[in-house]
N, C-alpha and C positions, 0 to 999 in steps of 0.2 A: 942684566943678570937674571938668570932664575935659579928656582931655590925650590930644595925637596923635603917639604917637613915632614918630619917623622916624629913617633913617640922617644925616640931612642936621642936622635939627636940631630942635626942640622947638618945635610949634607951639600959644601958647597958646590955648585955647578959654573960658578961664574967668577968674575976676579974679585969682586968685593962682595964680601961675602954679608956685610952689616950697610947696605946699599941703603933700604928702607929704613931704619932706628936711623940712619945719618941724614934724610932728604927729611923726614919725620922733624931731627932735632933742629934742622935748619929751616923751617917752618915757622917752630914756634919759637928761635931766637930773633926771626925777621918780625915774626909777630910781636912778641917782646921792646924790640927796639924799638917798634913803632908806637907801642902802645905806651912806654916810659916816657920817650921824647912827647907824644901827647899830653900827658899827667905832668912833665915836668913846665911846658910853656903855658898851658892853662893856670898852675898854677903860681909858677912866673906872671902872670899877668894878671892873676887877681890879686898878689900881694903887691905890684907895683903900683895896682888900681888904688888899694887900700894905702899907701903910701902918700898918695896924693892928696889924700883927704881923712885922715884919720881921727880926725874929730868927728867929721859923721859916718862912717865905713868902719871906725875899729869894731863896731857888735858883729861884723860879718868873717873875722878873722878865723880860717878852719872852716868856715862853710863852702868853699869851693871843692872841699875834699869830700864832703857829702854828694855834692852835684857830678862828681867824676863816678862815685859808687852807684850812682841812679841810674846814670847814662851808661854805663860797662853793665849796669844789670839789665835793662832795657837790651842793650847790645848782645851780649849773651843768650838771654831768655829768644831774641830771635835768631841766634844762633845754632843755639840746642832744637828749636821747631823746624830748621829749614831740612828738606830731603836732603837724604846722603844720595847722590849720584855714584856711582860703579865708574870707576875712572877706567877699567877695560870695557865697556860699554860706550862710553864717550868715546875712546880712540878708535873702535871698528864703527862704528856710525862715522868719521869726520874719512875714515879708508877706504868707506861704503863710495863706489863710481852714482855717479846723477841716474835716476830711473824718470821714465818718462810712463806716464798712468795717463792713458787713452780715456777718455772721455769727451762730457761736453765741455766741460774746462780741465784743460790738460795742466799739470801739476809736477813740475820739477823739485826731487828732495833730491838736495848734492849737499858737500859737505860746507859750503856754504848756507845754505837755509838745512842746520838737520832736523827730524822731528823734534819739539819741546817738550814731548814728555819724556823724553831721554835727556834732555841736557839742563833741564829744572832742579836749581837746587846746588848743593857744596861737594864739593869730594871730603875726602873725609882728612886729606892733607891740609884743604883749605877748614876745615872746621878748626882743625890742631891751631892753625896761624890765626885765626878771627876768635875760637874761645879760649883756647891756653895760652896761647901767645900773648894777642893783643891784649882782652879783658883780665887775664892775668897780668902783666904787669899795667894795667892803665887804672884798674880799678886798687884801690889799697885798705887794706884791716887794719894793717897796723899803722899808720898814719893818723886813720878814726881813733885807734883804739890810745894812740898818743895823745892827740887831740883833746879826747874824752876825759884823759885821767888829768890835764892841763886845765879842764874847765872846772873838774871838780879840784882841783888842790888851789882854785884863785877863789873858790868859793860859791860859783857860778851854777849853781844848781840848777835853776830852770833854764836855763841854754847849755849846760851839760842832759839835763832830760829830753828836750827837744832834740838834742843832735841825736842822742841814740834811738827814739822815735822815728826822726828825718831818716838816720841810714837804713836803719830794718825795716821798716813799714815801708817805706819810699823803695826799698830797694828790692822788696821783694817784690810789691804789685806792679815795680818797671820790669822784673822779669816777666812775671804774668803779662804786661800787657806788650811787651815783645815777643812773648810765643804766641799769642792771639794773634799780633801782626802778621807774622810769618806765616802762622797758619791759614789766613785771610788771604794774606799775598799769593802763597800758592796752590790755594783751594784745599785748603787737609779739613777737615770738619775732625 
């Protein structure tokens, strides 16, 4: 479908007229489920860990929901650094026929091998499903923020302080050091 934006208003040309807002929300509900069912088995299997042994394991009780906010932050932060790729850019590069470049070494681009500094990097659909999706529902606030208010009403002050330390300080500098990744990964200075 294509679509004529105007100031005025949205004129459709095609049969579905909310094409993109629907391919957009089915992104990051894929993203979503994946990200929940991850949060939900990680921590399915640190409470079952701590079941086993909770005479030495119950101090870590809530600390795997810190370890999910690190790692969604980490995840994120190199999400937010990766190139946006032009997804009409991708598609005439992969439509582009093979050229053959005469020289002393002859050099076939088809859409098989296309150049990598067009295909480096997310579309911007794929950001929606890897940041909103996924690290939205994988990473959780209000879990911490439940957690948090559970350590302080059992009276656990300094492992209520440490968690809130562990999640913000932890969770910011895994974002910083996942934009560094990314940015390393694909040469951004």
């Amino acid at each position: 479908s294509r679509y004529i934006y105007s100031n005025q208003s949205i004129k459709m040309t095609g049969i579905i007229p909310f094409a993109p807002l629907v391919s957009d929300a089915a992104a990051v509900g894929a993203g979503a489920v994946c990200g929940a069912l991850c949060r939900h088995h990680i921590g399915k299997a640190a409470t079952e860990r701590i079941a086993k042994d909770p005479q030495n394991l119950k101090h870590l009780t809530g600390w795997h929901t810190a370890g999910i906010n690190i790692l969604g932050s980490f995840i994120l932060g190199s999400v937010f650094a990766t190139p946006v790729i032009n997804p009409a850019i991708t598609e005439v590069i992969q439509k582009t026929p093979p050229v053959k470049i005469k020289s002393a070494a002859t050099k076939v681009v088809s859409p098989s091998s296309p150049p990598t500094s067009f295909l480096v990097g997310m579309t911007p659909r794929m950001k929606l499903l890897a940041g909103v999706g996924f690290c939205g529902s994988f990473t959780t606030f209000s879990t911490f923020s439940v957690d948090l208010v559970n350590m302080i009403g059992k009276g656990e002050l300094v492992k209520a302080s440490s968690y809130l330390m562990v999640n913000n300080v932890g969770g910011v500098l895994a974002a910083a050091a996942g934009m560094m990744v990314a940015k390393r990964f694909y040469g951004i200075r």
